[in-house]
Chimera marker file (.cmm) of the C-alpha trace (Angstrom):
<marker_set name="trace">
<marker id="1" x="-11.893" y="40.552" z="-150.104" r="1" g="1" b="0" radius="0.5"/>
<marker id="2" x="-12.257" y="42.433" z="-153.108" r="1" g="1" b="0" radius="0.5"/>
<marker id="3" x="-11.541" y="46.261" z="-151.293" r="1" g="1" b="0" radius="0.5"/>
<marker id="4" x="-8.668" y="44.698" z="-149.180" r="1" g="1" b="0" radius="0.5"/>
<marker id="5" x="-6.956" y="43.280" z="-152.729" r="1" g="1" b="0" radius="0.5"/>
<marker id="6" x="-8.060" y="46.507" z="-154.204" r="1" g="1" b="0" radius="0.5"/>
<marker id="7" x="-6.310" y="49.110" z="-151.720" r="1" g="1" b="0" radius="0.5"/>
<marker id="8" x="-2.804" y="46.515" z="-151.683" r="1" g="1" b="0" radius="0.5"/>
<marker id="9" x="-3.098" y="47.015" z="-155.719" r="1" g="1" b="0" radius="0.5"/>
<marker id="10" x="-2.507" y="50.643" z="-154.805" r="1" g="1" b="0" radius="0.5"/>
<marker id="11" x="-4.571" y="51.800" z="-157.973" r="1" g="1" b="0" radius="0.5"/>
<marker id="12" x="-5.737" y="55.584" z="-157.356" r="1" g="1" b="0" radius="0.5"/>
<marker id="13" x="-8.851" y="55.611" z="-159.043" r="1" g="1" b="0" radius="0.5"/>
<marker id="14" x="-12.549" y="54.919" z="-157.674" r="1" g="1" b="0" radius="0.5"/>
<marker id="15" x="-13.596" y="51.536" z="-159.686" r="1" g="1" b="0" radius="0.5"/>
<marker id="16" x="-17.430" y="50.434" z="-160.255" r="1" g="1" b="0" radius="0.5"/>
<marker id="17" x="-18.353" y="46.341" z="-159.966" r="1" g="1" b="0" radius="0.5"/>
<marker id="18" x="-20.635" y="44.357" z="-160.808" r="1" g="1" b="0" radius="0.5"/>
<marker id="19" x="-22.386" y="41.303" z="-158.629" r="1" g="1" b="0" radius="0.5"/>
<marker id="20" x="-24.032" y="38.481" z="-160.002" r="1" g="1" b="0" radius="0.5"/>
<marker id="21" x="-24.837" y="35.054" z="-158.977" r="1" g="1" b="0" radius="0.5"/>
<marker id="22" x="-25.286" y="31.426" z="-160.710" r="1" g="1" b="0" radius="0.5"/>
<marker id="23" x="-25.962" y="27.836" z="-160.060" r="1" g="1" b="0" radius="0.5"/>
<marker id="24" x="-24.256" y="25.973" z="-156.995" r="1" g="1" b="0" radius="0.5"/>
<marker id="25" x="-22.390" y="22.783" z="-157.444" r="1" g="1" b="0" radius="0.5"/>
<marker id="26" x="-21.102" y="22.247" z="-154.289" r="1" g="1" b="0" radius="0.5"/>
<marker id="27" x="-17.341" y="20.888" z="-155.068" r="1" g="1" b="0" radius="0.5"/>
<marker id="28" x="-17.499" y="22.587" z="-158.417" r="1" g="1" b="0" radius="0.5"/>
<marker id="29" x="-18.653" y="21.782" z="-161.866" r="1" g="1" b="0" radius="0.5"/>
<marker id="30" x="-17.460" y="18.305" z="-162.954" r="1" g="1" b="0" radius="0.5"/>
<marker id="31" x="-19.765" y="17.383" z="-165.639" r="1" g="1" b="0" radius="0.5"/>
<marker id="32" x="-23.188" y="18.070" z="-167.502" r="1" g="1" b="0" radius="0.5"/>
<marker id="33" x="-24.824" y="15.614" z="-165.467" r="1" g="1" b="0" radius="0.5"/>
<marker id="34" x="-24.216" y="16.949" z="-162.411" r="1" g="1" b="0" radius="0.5"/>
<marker id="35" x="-27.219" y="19.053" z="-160.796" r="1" g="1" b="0" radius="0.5"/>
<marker id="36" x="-27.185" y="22.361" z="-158.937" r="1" g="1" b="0" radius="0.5"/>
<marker id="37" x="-28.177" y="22.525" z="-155.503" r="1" g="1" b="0" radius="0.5"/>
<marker id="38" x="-31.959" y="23.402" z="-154.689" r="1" g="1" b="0" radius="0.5"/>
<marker id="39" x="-31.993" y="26.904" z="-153.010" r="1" g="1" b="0" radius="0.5"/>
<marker id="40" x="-28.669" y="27.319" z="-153.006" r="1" g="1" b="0" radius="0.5"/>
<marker id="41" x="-26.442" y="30.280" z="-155.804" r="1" g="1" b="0" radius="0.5"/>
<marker id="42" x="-22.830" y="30.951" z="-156.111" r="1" g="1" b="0" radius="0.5"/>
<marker id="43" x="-21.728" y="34.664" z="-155.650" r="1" g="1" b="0" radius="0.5"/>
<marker id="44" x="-18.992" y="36.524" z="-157.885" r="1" g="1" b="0" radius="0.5"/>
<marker id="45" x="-18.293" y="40.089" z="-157.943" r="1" g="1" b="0" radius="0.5"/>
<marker id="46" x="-16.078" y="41.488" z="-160.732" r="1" g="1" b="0" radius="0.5"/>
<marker id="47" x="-14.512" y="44.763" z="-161.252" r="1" g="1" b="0" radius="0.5"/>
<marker id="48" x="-11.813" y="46.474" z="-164.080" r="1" g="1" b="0" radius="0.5"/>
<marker id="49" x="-9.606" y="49.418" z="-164.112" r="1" g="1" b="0" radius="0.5"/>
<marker id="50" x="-8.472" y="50.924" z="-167.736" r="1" g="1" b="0" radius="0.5"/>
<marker id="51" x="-5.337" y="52.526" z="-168.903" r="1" g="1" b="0" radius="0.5"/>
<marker id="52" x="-2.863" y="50.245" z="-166.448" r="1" g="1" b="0" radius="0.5"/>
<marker id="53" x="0.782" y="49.792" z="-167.636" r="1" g="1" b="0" radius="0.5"/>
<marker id="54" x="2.143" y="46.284" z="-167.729" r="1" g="1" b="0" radius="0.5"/>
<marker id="55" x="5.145" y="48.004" z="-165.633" r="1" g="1" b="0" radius="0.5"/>
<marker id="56" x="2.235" y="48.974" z="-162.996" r="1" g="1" b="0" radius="0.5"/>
<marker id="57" x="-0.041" y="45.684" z="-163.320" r="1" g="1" b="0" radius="0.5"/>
<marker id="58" x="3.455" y="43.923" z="-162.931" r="1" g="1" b="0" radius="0.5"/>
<marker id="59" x="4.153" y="45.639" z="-159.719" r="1" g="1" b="0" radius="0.5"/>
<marker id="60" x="0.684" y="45.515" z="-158.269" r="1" g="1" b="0" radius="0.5"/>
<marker id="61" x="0.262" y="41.866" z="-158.815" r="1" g="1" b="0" radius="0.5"/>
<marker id="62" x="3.659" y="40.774" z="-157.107" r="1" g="1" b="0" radius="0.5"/>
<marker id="63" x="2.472" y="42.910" z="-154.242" r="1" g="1" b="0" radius="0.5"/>
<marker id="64" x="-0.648" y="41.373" z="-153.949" r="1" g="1" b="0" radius="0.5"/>
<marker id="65" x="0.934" y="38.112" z="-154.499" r="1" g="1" b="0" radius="0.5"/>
<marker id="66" x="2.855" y="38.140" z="-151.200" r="1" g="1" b="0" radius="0.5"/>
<marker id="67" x="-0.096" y="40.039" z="-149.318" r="1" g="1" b="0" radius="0.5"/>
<marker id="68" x="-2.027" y="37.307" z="-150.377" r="1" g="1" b="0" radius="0.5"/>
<marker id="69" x="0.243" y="34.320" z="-149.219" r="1" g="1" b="0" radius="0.5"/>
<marker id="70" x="0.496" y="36.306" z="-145.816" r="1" g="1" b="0" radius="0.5"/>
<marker id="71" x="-2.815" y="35.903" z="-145.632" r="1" g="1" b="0" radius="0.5"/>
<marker id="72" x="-3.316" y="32.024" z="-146.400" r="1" g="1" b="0" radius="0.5"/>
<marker id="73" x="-4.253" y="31.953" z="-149.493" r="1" g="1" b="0" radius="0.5"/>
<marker id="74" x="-3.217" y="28.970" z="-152.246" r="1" g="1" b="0" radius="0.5"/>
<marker id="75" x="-1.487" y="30.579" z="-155.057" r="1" g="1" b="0" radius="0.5"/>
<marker id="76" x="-2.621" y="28.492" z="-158.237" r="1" g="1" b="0" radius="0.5"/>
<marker id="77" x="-0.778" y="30.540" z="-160.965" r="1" g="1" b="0" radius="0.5"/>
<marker id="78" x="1.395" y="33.497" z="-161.160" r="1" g="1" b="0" radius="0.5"/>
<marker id="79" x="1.891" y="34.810" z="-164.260" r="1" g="1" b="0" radius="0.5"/>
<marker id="80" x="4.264" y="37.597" z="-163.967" r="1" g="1" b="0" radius="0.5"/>
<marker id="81" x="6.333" y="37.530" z="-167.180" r="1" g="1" b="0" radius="0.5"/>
<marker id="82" x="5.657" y="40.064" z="-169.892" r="1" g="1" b="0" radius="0.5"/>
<marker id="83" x="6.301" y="36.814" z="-172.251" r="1" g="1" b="0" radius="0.5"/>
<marker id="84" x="3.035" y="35.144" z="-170.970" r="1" g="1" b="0" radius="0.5"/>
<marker id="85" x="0.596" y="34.036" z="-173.466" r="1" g="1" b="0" radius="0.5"/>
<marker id="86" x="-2.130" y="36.220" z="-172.353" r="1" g="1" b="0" radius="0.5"/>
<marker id="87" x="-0.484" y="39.037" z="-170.422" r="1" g="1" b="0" radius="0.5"/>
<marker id="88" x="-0.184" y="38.703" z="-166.286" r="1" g="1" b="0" radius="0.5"/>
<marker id="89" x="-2.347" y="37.011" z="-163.904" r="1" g="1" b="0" radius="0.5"/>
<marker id="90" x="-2.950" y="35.914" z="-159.969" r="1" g="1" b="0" radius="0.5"/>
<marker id="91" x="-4.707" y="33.051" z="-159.519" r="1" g="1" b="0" radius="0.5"/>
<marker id="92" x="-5.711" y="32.295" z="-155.785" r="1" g="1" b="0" radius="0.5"/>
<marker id="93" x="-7.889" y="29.968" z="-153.372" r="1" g="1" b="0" radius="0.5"/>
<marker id="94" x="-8.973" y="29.271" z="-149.796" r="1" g="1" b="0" radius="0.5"/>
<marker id="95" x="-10.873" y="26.982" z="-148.499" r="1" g="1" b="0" radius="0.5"/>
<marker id="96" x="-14.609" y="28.121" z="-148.098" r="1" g="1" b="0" radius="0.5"/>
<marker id="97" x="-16.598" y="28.829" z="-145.076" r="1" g="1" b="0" radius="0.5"/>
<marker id="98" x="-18.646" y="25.253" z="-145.434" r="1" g="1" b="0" radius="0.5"/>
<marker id="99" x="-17.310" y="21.459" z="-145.448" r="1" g="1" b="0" radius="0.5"/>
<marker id="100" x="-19.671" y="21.442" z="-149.151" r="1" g="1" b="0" radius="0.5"/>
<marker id="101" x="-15.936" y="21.308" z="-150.653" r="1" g="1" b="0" radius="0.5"/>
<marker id="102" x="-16.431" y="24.941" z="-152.515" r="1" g="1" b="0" radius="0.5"/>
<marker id="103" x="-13.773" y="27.446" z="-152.312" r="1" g="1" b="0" radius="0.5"/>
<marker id="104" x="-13.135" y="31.259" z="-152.536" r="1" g="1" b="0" radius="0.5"/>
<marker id="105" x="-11.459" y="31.557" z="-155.486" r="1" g="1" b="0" radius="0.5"/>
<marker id="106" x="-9.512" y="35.221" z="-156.699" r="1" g="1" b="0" radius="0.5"/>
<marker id="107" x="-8.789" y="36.021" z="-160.042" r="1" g="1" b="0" radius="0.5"/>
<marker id="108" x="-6.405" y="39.186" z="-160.964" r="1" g="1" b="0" radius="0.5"/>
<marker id="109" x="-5.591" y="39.529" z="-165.093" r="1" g="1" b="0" radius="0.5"/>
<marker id="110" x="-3.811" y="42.163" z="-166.942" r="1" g="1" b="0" radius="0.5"/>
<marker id="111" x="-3.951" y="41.969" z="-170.698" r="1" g="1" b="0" radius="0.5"/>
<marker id="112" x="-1.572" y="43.779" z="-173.124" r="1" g="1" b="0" radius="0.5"/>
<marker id="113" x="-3.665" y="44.304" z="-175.518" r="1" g="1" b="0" radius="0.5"/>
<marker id="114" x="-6.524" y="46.188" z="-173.936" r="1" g="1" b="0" radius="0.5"/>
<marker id="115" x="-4.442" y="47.801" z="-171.021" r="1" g="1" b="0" radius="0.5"/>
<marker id="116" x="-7.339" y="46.879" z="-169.019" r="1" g="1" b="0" radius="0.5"/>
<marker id="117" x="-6.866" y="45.029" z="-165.053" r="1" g="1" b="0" radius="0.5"/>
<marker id="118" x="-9.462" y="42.977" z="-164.122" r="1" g="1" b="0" radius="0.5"/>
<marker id="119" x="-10.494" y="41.419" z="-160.685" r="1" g="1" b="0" radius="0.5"/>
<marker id="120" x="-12.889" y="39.280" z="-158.905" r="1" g="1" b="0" radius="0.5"/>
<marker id="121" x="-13.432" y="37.071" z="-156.035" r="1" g="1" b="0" radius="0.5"/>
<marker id="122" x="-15.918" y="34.310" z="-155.864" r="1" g="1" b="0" radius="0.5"/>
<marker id="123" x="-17.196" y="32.885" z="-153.660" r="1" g="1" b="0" radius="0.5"/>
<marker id="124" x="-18.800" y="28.982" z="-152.615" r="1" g="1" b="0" radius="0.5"/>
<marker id="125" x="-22.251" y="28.313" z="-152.014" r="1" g="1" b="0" radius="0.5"/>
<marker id="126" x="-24.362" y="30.198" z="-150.179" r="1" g="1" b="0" radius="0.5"/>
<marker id="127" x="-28.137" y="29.214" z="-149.253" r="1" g="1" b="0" radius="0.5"/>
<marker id="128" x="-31.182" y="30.646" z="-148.786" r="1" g="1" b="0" radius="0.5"/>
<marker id="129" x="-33.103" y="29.523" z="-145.792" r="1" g="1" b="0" radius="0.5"/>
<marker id="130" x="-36.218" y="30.538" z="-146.911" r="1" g="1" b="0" radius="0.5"/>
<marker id="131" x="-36.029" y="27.698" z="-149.555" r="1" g="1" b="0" radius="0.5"/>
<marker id="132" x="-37.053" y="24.360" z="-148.642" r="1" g="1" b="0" radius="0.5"/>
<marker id="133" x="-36.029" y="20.588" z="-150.302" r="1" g="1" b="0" radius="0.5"/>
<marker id="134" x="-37.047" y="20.457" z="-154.176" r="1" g="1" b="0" radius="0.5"/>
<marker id="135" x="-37.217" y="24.254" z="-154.753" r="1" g="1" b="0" radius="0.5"/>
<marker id="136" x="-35.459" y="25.847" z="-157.364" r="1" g="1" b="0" radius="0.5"/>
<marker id="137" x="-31.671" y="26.773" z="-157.718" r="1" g="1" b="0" radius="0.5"/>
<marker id="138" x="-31.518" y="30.866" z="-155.964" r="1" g="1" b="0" radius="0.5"/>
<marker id="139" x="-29.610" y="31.704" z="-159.504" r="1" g="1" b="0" radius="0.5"/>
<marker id="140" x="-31.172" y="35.592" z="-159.047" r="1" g="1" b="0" radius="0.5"/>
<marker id="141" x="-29.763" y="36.396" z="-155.962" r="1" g="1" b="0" radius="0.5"/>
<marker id="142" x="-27.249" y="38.095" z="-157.107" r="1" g="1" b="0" radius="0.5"/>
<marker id="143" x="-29.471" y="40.886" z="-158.040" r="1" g="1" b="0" radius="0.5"/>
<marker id="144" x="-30.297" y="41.918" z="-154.870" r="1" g="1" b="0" radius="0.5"/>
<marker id="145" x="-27.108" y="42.562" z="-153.845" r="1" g="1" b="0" radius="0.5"/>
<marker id="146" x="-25.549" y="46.048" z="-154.522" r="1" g="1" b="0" radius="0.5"/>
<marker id="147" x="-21.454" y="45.800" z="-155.323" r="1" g="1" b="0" radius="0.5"/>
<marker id="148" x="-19.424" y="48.320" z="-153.348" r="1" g="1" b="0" radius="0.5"/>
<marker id="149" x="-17.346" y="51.076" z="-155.537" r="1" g="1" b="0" radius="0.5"/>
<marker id="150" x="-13.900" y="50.016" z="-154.285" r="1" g="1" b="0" radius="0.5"/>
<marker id="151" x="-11.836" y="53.118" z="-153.336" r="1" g="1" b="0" radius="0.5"/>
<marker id="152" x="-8.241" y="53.692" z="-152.940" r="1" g="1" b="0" radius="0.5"/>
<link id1="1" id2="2" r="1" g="1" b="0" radius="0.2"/>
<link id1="2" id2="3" r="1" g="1" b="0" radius="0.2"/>
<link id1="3" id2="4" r="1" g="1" b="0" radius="0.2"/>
<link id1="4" id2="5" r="1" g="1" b="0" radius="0.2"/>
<link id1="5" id2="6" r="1" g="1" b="0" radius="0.2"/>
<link id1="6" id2="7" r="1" g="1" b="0" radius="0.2"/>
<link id1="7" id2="8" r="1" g="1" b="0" radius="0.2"/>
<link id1="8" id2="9" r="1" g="1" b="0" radius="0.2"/>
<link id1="9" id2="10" r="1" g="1" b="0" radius="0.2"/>
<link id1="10" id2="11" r="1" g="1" b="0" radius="0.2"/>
<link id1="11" id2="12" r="1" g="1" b="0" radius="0.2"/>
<link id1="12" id2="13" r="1" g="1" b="0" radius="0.2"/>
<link id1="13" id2="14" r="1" g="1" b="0" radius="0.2"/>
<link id1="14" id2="15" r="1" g="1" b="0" radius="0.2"/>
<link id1="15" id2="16" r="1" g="1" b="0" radius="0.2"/>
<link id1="16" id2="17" r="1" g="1" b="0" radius="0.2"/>
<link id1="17" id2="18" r="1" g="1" b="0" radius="0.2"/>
<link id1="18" id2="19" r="1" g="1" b="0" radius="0.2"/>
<link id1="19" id2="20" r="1" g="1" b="0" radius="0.2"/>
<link id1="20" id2="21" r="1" g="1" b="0" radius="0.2"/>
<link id1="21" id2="22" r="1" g="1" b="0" radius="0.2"/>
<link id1="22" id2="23" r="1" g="1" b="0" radius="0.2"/>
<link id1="23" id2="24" r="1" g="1" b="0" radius="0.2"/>
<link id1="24" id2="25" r="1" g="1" b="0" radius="0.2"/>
<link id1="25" id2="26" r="1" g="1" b="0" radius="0.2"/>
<link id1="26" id2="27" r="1" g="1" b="0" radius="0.2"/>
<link id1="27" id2="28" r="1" g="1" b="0" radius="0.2"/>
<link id1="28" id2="29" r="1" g="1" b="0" radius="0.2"/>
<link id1="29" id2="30" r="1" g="1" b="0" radius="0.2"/>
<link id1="30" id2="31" r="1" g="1" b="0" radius="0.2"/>
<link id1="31" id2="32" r="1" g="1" b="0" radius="0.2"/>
<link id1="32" id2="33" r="1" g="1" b="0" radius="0.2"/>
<link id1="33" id2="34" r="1" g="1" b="0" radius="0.2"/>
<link id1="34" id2="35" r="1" g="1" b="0" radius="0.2"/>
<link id1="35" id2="36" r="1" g="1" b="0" radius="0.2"/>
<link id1="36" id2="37" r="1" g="1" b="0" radius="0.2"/>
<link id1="37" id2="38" r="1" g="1" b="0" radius="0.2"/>
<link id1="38" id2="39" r="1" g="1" b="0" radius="0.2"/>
<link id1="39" id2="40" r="1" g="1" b="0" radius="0.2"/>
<link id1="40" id2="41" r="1" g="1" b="0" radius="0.2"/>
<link id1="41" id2="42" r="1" g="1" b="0" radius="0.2"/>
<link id1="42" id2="43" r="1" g="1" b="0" radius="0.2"/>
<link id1="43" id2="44" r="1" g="1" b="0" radius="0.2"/>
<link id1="44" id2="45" r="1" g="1" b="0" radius="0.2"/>
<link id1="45" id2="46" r="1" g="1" b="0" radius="0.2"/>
<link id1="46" id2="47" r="1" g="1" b="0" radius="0.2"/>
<link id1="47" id2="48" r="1" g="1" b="0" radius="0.2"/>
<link id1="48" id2="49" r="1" g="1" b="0" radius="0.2"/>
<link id1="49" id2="50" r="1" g="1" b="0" radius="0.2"/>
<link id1="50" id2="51" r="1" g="1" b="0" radius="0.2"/>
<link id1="51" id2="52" r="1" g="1" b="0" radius="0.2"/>
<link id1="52" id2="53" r="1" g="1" b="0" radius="0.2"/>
<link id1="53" id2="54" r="1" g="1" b="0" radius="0.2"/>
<link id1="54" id2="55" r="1" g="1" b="0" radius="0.2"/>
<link id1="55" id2="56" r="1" g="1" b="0" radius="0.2"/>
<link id1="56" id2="57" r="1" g="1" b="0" radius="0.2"/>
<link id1="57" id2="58" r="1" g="1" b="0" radius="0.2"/>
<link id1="58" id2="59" r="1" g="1" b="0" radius="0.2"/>
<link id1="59" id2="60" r="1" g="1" b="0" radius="0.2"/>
<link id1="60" id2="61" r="1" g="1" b="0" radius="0.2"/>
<link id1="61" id2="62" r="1" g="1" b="0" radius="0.2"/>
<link id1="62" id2="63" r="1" g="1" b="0" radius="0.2"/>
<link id1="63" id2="64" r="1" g="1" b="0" radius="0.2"/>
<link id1="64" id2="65" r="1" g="1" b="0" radius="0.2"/>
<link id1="65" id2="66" r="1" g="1" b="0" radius="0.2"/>
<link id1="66" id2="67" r="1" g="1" b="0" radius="0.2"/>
<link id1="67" id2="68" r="1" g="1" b="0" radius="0.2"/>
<link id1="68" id2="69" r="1" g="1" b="0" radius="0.2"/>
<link id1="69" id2="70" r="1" g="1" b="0" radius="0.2"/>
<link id1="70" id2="71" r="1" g="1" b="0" radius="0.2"/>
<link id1="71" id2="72" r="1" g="1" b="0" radius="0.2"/>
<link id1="72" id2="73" r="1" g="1" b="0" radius="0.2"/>
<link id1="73" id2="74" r="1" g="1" b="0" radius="0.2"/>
<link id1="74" id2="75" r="1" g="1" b="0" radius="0.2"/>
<link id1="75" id2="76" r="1" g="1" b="0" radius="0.2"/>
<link id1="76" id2="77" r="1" g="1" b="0" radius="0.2"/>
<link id1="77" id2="78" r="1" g="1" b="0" radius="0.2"/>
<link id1="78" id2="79" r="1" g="1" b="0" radius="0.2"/>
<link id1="79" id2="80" r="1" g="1" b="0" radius="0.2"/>
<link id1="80" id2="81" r="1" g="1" b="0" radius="0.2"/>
<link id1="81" id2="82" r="1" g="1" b="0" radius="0.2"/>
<link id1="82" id2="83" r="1" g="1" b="0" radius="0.2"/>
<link id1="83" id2="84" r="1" g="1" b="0" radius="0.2"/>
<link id1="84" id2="85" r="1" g="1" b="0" radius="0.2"/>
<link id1="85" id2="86" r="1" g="1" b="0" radius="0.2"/>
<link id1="86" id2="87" r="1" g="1" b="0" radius="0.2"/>
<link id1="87" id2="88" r="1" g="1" b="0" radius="0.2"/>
<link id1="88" id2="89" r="1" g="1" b="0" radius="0.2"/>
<link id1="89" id2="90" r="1" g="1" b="0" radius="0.2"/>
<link id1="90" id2="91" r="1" g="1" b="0" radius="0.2"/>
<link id1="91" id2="92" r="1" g="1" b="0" radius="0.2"/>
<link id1="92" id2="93" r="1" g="1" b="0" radius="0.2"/>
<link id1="93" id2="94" r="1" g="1" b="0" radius="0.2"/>
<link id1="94" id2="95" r="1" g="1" b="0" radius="0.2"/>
<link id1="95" id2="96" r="1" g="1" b="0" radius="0.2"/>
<link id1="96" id2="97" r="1" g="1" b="0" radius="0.2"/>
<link id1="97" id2="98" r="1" g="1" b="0" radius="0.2"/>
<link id1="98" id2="99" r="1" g="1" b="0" radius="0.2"/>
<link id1="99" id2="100" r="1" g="1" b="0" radius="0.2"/>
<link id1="100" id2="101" r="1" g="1" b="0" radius="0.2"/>
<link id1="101" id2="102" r="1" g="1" b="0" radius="0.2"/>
<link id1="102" id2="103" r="1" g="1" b="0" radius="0.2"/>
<link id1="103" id2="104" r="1" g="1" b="0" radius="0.2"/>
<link id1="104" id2="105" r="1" g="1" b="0" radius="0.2"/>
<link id1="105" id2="106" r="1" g="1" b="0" radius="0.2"/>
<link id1="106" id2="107" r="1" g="1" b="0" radius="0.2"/>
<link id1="107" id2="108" r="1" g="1" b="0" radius="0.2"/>
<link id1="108" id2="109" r="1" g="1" b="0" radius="0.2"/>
<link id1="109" id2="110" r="1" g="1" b="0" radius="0.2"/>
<link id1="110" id2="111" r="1" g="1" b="0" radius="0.2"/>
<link id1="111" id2="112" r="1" g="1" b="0" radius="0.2"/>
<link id1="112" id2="113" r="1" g="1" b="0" radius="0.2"/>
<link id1="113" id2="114" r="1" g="1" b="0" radius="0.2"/>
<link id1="114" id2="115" r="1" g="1" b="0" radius="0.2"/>
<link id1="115" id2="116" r="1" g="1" b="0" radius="0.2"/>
<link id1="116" id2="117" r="1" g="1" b="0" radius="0.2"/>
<link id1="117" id2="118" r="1" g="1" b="0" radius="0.2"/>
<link id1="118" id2="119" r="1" g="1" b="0" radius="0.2"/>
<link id1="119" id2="120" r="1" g="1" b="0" radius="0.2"/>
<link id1="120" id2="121" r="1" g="1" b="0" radius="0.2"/>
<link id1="121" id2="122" r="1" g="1" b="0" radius="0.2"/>
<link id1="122" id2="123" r="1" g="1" b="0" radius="0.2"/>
<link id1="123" id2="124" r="1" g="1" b="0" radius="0.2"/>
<link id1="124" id2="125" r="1" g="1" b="0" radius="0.2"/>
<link id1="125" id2="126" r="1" g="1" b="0" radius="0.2"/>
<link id1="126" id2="127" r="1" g="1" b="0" radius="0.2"/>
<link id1="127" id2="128" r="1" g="1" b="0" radius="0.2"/>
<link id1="128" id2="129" r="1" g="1" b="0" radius="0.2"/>
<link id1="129" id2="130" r="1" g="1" b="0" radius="0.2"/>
<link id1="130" id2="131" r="1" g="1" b="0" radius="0.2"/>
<link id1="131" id2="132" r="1" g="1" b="0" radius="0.2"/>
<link id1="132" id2="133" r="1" g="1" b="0" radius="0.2"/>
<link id1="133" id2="134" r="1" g="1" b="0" radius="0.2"/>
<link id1="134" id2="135" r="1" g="1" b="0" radius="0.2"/>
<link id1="135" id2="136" r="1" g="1" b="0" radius="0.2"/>
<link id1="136" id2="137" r="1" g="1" b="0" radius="0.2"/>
<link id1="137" id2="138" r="1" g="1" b="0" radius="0.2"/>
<link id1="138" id2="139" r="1" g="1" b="0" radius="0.2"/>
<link id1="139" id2="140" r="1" g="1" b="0" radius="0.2"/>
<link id1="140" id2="141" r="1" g="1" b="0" radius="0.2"/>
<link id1="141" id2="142" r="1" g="1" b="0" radius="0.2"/>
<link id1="142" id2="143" r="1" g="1" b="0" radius="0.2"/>
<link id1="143" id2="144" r="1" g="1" b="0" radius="0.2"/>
<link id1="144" id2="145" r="1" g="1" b="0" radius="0.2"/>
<link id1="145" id2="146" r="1" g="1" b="0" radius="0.2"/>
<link id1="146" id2="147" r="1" g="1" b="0" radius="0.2"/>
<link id1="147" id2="148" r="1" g="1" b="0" radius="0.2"/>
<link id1="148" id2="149" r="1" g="1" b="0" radius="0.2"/>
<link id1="149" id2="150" r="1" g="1" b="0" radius="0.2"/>
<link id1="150" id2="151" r="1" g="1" b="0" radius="0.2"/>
<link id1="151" id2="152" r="1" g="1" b="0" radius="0.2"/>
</marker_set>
């Protein structure tokens, strides 16, 4: 997910990411008494690009917007205006891979003030199988996983 929204950005530069992973509440996070999963982590990978115009980060988000609503995705917020609070953003979601309620969620924000676009897709719970009932949450997984360097 995070290439394919990469390339229909259209940025020209090769961009670095980082992976890392984190408790699993399947459904999402509702309150401090809920409890994580037992072998189970959440996935996120995260990237940025520097030096992006609002003019450019305008265009690339509306682009992505309808390449993303082709696709099936939920649109949860579009901030497009240069009058937003924070600067422009693409908020999306699809329904996840499991019936545990958890969802792939997308997040795409340009801010003014740093000129900096950032990305990142993550993803539900995943388990591992070698972990049996009463083990502890997978929360390191994510460092076994090497992020891609998304290309134009």
């Amino acid at each position: 997910m995070s290439q394919e929204s990469y390339e229909v950005l259209g940025f020209k530069t090769a961009v670095g990411s980082d992976a890392s992973s984190d408790f699993c509440y399947p459904g999402g996070l509702e309150s401090m008494a809920d409890e994580p999963v037992d072998g189970a982590y959440s996935l996120s990978h995260r990237w940025s690009v520097d030096g992006v115009t609002q003019t450019d980060a305008a265009a690339a988000l509306k682009r992505l917007r309808g390449h993303l609503e082709d696709e099936g995705w939920d649109i949860d917020s579009y901030e497009s205006d240069a009058e937003a609070a924070y600067g422009l953003e693409l908020r999306a979601s699809r329904g996840g891979p499991s019936d545990d309620g958890g969802d792939i969620r997308a997040v795409f924000e340009w801010r003014d003030h740093q000129g900096r676009f950032e990305g990142g897709v993550h993803a539900p719970c995943a388990y591992d199988p070698g972990a049996g009932p009463g083990t502890e949450p997978a929360t390191d997984a994510g460092s076994e996983v090497e992020p891609p360097e998304l290309r134009p």
